[in-house]
N, C-alpha and C positions, 0 to 999 in steps of 0.2 A: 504494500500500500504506500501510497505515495505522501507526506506529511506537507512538504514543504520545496519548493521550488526558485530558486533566483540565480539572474542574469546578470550580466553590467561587461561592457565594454567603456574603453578609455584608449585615447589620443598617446602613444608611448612619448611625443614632445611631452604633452603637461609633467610626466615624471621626470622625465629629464632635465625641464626647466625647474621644480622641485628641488630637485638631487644638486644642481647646479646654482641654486638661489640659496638653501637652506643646510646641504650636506647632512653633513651625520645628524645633526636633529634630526630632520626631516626622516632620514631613515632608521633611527632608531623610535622614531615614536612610532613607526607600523610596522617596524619588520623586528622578527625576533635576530637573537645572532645568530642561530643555524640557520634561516633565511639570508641573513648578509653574508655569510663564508659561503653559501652555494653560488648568490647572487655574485658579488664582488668577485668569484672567480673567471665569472666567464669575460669575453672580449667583447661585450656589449653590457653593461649589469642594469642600466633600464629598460631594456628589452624584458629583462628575466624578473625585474623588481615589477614591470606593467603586470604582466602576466598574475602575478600571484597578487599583488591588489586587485586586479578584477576578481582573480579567485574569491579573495578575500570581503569585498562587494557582494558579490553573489549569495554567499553563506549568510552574509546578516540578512540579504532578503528572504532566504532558507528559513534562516531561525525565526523572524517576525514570527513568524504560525506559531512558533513553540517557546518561545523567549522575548518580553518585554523591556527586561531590564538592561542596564549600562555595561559597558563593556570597552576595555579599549583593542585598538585592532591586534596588539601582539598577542592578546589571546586565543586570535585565530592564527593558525601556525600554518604553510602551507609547504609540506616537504616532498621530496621525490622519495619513491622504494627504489629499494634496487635493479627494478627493471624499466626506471622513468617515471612509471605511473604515477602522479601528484595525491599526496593523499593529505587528509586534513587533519588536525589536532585542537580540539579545544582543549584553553587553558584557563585557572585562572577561576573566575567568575562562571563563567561558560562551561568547567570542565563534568557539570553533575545535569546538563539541559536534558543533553539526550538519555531517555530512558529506555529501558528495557530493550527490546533487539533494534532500536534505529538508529541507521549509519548514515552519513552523508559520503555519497558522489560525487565528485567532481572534476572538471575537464575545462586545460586552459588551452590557449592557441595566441597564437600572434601572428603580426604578418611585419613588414616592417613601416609601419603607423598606428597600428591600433593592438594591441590585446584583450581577448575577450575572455570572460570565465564561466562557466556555468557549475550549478551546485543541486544535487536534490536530496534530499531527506527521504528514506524510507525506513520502514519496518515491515518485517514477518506479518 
């Protein structure tokens, strides 16, 4: 069954201009450190930091259905498994929302101007 569903795309400029007005603020107020060591490696890291903000986007529209309360973004974590796949992690506030057998999905993509993420909630 399906609980919860959200989308979001974003401009990969706006993060960059971000990342390049505000620096390490900026990316430490949304991204955890194991987000900045995957992100910071690569040869583009707003490419890879767009992505998982939409990700990150996505999942609060998710949780709306299941959670009202405050939150800030690093407690939505978005990491790769060992085969790529992006998988999510609440933390924090967030870490006791989902009950019983519901998992969140989700699936990010870029191109090079926009990254998009999408997120779904289900249970058993």
């Amino acid at each position: 069954m399906i609980i919860g569903v959200g989308t979001d795309v974003i401009e990969i400029s706006r993060i960059r201009d971000s990342i390049e007005k505000f620096g390490d603020r900026f990316i430490s107020k949304i991204f955890t450190e194991a987000e900045i060591a995957y992100c910071s490696s690569k040869a583009d890291p707003a490419l890879h930091y767009s992505g998982r903000f939409a990700v990150k986007e996505a999942v609060v529209k998710a949780l709306s259905h299941v959670y009202k309360g405050a939150f800030i973004f690093p407690e939505i974590e978005v990491l790769n498994e060992s085969d790529g796949i992006p998988k999510v992690f609440l933390k924090g506030r967030l870490e006791g929302v989902l009950t019983g057998k519901m998992v969140i999905h989700v699936s990010l993509s870029h191109s090079l101007t926009v990254a998009s993420g999408i997120a779904v909630i289900s249970s058993d």
